[in-house]
Chimera marker file (.cmm) of the C-alpha trace (Angstrom):
<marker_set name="trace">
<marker id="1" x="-76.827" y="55.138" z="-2.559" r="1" g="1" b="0" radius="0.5"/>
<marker id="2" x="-77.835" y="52.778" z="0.645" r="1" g="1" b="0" radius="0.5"/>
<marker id="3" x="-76.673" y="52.864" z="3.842" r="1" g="1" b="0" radius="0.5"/>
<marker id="4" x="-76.416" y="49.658" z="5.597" r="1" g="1" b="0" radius="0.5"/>
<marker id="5" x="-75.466" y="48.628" z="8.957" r="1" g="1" b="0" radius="0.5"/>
<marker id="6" x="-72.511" y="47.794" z="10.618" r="1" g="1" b="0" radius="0.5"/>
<marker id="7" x="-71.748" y="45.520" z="13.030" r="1" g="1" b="0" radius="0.5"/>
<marker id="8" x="-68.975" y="46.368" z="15.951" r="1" g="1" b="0" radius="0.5"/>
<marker id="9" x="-67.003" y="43.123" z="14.807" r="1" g="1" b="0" radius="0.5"/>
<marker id="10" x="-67.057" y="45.081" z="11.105" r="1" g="1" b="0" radius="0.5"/>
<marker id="11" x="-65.356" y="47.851" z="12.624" r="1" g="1" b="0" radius="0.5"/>
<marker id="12" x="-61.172" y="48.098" z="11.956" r="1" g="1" b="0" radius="0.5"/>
<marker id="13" x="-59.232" y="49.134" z="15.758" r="1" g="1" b="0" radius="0.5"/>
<marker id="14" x="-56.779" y="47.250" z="14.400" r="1" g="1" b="0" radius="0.5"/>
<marker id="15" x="-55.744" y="49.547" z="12.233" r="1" g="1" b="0" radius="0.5"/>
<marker id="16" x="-55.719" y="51.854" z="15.073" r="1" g="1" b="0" radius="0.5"/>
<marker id="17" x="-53.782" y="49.999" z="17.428" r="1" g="1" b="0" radius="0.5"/>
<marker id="18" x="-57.489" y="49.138" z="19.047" r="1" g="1" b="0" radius="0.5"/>
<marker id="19" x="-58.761" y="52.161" z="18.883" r="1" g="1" b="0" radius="0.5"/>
<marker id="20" x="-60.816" y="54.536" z="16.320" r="1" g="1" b="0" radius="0.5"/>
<marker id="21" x="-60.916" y="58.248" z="16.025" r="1" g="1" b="0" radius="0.5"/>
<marker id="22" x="-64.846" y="59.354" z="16.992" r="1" g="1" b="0" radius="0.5"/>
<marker id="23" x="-65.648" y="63.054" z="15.381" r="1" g="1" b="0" radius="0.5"/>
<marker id="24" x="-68.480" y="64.341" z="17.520" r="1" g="1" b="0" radius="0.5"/>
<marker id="25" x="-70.785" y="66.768" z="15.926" r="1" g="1" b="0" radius="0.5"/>
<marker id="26" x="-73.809" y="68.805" z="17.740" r="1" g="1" b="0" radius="0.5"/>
<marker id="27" x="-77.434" y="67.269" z="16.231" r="1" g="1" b="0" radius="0.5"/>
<marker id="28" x="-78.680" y="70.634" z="16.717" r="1" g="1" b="0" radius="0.5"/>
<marker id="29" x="-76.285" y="72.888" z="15.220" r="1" g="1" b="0" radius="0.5"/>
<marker id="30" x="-73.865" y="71.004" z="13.071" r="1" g="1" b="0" radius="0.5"/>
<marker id="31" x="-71.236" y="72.246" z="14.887" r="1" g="1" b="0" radius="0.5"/>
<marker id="32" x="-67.895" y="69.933" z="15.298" r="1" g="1" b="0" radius="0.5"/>
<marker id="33" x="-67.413" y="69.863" z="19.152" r="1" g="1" b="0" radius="0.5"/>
<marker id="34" x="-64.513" y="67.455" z="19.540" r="1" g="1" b="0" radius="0.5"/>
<marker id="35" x="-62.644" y="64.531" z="18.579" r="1" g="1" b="0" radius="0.5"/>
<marker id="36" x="-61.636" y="61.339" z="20.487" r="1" g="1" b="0" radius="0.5"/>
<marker id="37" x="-61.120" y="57.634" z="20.470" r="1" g="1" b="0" radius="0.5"/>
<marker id="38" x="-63.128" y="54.773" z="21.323" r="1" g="1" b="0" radius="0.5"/>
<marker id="39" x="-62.292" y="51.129" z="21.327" r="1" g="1" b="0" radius="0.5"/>
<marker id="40" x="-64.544" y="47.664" z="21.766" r="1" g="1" b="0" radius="0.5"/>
<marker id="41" x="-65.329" y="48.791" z="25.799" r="1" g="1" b="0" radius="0.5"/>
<marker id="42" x="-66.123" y="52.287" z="25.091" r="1" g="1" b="0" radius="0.5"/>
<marker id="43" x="-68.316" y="51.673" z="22.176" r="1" g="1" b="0" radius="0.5"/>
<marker id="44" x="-70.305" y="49.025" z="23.590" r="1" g="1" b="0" radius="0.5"/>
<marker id="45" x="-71.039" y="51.093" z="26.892" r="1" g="1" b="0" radius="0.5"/>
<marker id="46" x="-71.608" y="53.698" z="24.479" r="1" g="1" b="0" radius="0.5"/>
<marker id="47" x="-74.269" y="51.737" z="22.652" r="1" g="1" b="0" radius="0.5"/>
<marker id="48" x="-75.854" y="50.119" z="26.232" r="1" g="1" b="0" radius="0.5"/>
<marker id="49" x="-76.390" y="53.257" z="28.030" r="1" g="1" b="0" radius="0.5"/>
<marker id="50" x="-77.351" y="55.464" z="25.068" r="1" g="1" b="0" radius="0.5"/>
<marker id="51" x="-74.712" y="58.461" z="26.300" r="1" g="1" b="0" radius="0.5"/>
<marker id="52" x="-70.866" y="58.976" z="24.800" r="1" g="1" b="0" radius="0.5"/>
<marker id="53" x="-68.097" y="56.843" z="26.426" r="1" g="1" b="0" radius="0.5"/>
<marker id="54" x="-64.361" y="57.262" z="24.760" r="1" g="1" b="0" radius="0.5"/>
<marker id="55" x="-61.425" y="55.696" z="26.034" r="1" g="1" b="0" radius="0.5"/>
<marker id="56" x="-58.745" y="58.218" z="27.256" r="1" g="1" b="0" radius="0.5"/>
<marker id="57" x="-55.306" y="57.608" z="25.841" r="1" g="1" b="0" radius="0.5"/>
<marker id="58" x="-53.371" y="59.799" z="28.470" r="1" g="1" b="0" radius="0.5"/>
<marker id="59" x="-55.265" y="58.286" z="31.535" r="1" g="1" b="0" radius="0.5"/>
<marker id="60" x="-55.568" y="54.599" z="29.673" r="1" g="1" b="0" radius="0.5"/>
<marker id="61" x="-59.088" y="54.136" z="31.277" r="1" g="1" b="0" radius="0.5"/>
<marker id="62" x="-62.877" y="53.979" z="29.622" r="1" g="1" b="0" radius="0.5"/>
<marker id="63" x="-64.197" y="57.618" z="30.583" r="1" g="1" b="0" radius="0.5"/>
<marker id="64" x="-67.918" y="58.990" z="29.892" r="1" g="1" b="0" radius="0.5"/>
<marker id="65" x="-68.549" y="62.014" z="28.596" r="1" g="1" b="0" radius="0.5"/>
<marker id="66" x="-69.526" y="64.453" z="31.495" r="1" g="1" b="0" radius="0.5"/>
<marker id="67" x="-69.259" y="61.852" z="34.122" r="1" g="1" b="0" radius="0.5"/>
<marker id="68" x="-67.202" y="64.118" z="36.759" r="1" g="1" b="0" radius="0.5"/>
<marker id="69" x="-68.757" y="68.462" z="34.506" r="1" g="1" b="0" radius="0.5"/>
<marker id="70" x="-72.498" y="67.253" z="33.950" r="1" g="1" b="0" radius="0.5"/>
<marker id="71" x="-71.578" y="68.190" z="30.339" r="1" g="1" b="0" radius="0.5"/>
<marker id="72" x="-73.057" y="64.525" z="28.877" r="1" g="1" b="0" radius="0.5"/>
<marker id="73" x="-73.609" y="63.587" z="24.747" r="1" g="1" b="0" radius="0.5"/>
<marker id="74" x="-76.493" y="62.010" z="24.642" r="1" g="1" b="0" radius="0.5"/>
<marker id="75" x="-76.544" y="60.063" z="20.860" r="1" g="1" b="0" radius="0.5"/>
<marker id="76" x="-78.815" y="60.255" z="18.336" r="1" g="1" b="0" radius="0.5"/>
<marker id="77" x="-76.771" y="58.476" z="15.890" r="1" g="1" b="0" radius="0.5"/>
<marker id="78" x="-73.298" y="56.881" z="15.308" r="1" g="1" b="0" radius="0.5"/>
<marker id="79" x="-71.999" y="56.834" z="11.755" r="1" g="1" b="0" radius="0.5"/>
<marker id="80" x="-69.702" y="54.969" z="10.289" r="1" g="1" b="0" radius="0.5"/>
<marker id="81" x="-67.127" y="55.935" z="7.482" r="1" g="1" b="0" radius="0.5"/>
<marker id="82" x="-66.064" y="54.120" z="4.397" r="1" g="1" b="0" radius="0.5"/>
<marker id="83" x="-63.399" y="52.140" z="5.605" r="1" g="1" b="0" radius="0.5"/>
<marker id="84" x="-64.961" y="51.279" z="8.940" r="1" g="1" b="0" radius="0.5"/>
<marker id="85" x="-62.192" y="52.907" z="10.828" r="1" g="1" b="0" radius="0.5"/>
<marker id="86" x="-63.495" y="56.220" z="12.225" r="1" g="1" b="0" radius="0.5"/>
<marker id="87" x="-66.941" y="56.906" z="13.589" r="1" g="1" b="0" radius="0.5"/>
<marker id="88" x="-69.537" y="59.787" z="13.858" r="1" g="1" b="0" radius="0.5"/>
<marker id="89" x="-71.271" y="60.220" z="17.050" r="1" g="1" b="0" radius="0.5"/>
<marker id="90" x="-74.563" y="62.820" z="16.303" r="1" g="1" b="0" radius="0.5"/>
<marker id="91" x="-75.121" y="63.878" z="19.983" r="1" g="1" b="0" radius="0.5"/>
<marker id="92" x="-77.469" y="66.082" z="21.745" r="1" g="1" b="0" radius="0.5"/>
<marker id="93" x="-74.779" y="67.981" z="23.653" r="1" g="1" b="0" radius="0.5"/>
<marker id="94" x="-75.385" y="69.005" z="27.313" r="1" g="1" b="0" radius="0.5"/>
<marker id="95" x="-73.332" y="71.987" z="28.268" r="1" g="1" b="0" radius="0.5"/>
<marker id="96" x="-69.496" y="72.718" z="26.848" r="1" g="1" b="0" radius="0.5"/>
<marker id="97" x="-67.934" y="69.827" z="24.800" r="1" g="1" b="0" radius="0.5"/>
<marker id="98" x="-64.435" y="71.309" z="25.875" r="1" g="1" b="0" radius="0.5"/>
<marker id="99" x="-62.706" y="70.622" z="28.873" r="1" g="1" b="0" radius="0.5"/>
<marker id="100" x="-61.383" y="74.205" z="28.581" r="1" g="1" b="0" radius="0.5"/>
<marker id="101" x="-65.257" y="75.584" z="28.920" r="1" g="1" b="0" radius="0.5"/>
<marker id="102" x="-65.702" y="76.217" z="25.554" r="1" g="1" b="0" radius="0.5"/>
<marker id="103" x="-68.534" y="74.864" z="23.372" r="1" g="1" b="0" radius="0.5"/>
<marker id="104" x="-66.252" y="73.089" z="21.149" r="1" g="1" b="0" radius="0.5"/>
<marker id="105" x="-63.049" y="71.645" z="20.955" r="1" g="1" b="0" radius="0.5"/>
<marker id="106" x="-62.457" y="73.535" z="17.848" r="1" g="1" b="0" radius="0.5"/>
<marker id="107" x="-62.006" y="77.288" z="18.851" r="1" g="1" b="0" radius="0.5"/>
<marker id="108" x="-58.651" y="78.281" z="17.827" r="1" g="1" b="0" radius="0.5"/>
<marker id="109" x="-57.731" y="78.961" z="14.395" r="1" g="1" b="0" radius="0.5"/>
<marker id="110" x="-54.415" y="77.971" z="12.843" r="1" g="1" b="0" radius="0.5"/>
<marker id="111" x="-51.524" y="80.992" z="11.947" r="1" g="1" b="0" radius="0.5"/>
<marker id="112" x="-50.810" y="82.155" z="8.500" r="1" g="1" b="0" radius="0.5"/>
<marker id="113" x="-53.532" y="81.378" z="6.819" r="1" g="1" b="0" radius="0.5"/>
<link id1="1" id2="2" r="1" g="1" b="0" radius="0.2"/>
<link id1="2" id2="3" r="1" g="1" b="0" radius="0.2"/>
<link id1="3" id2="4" r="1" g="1" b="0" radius="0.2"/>
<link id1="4" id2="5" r="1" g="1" b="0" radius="0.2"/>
<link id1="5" id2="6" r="1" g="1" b="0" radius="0.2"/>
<link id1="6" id2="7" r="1" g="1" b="0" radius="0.2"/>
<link id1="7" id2="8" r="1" g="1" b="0" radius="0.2"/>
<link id1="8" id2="9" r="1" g="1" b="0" radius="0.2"/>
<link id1="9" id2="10" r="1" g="1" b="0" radius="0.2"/>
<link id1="10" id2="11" r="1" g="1" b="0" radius="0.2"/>
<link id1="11" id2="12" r="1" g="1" b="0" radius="0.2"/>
<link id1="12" id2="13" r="1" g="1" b="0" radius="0.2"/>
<link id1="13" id2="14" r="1" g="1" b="0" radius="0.2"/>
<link id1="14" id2="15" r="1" g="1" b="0" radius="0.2"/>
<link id1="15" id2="16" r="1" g="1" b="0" radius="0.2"/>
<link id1="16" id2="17" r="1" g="1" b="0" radius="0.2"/>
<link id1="17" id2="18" r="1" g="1" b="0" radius="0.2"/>
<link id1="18" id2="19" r="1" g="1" b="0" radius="0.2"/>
<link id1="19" id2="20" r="1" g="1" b="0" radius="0.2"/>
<link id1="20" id2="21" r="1" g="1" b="0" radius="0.2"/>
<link id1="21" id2="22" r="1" g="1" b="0" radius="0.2"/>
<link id1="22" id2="23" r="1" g="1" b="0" radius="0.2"/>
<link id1="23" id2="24" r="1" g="1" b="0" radius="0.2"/>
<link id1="24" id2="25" r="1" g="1" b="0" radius="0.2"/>
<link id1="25" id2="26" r="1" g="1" b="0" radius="0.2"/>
<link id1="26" id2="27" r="1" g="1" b="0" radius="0.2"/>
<link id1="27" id2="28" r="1" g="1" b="0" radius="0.2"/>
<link id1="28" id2="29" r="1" g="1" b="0" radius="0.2"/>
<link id1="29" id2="30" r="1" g="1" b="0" radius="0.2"/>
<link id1="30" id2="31" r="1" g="1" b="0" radius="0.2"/>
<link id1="31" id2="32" r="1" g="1" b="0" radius="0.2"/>
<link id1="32" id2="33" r="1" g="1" b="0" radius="0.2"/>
<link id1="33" id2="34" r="1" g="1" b="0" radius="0.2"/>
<link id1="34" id2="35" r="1" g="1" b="0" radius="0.2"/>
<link id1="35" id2="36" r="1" g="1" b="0" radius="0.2"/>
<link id1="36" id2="37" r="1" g="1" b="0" radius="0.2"/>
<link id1="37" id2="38" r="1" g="1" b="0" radius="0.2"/>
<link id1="38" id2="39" r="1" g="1" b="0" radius="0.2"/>
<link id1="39" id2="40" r="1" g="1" b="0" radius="0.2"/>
<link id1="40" id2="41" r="1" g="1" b="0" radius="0.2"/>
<link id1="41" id2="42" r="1" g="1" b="0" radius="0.2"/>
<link id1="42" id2="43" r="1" g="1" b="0" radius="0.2"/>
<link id1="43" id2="44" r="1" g="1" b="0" radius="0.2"/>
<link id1="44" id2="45" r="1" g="1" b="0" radius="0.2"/>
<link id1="45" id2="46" r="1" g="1" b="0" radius="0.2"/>
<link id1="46" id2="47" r="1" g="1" b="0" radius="0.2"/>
<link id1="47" id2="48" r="1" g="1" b="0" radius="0.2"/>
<link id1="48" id2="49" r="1" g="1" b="0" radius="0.2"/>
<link id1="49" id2="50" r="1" g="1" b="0" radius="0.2"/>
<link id1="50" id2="51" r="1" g="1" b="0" radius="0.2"/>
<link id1="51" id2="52" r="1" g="1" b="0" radius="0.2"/>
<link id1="52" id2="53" r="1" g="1" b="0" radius="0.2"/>
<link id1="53" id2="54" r="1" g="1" b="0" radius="0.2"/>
<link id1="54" id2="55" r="1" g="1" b="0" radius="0.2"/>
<link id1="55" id2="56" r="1" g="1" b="0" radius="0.2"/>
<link id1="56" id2="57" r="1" g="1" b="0" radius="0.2"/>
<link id1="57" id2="58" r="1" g="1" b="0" radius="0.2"/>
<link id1="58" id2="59" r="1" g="1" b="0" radius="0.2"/>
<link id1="59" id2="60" r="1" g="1" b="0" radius="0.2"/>
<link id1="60" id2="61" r="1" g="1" b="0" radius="0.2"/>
<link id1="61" id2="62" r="1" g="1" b="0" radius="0.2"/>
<link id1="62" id2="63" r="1" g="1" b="0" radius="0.2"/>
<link id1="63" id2="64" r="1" g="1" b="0" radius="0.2"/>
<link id1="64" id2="65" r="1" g="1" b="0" radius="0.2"/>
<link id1="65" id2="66" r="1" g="1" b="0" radius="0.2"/>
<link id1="66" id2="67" r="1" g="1" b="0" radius="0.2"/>
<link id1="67" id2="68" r="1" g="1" b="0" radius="0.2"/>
<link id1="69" id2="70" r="1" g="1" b="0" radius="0.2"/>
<link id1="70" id2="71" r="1" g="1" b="0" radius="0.2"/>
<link id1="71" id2="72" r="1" g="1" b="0" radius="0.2"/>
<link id1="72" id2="73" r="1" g="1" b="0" radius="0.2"/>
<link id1="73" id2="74" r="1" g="1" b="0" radius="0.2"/>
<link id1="74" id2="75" r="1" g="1" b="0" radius="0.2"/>
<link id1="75" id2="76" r="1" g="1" b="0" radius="0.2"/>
<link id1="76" id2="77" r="1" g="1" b="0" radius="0.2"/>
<link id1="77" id2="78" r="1" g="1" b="0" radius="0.2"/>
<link id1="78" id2="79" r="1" g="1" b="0" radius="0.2"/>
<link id1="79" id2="80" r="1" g="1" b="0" radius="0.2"/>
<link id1="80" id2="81" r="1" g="1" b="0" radius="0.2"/>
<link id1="81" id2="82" r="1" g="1" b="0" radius="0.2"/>
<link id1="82" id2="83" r="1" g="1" b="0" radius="0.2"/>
<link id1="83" id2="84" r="1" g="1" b="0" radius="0.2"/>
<link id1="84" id2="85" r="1" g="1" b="0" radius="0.2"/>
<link id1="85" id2="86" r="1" g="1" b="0" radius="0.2"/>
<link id1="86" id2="87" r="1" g="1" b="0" radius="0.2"/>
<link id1="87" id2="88" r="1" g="1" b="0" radius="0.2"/>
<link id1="88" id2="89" r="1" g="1" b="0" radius="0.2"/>
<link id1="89" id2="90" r="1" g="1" b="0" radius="0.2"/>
<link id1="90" id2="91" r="1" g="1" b="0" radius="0.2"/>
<link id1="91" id2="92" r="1" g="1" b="0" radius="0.2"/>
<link id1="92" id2="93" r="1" g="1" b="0" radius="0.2"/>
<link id1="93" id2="94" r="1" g="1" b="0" radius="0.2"/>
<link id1="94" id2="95" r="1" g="1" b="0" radius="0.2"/>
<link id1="95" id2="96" r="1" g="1" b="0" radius="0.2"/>
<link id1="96" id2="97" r="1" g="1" b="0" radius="0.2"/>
<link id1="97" id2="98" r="1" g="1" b="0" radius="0.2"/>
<link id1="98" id2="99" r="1" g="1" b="0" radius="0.2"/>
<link id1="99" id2="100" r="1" g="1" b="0" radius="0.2"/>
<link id1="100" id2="101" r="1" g="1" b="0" radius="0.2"/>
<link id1="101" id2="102" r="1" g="1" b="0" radius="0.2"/>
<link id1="102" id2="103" r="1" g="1" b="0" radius="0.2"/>
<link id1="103" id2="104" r="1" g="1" b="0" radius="0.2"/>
<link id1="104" id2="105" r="1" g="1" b="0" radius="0.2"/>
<link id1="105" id2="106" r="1" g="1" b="0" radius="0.2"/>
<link id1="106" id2="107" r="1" g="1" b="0" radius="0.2"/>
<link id1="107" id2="108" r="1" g="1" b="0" radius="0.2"/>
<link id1="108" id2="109" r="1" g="1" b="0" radius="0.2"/>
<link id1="109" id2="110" r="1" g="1" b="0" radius="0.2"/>
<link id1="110" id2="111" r="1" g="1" b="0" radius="0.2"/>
<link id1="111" id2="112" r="1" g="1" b="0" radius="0.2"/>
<link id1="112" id2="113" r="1" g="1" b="0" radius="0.2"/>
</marker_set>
């Protein structure tokens, strides 16, 4: 099967209330190192300067990755899914992805399983 591109104005925020959910995953390792949201801004900062910009729901302000630890996501390659509603950001990952200190955002395992 082809891959083809995708244009921002392809993409669906509206489904998301203006935003979509951005699974980051290490280009090295594979690893999943966090997920968070992006909308129109974020993405096309993200695209212009080449490094990971989300948009913070909590603080309601465009935020890039590292900005204030060092820990930056340089990309390699955004994917996009099916439904164009949710996006893949390969990065080259600088440092933790966590704002805990860990590597990844993913570190603690669910109970009773």
């Amino acid at each position: 099967m082809k891959s083809k591109k995708v244009d921002i104005e392809q993409l669906d925020f509206a489904k998301g209330n203006g935003l979509i959910p951005v699974i980051v995953q290490d280009c090295s390792t594979k690893e999943v190192l966090m997920l968070a949201y992006t909308n129109v801004e974020a993405l096309k900062k993200t695209l212009e300067t080449g490094y990971a910009h989300y948009w913070s729901r909590s603080r309601q302000a465009l935020w890039m990755k590292g900005e204030t630890s060092g820990n930056t996501q340089k990309i390699r390659e955004i994917l996009v899914d099916c439904d164009y509603d949710a996006l893949l950001f390969i990065v080259e990952q600088k440092g933790n992805a966590c704002h805990t200190g860990q590597r990844t955002c993913f570190h603690n395992q669910l109970a009773g399983q």
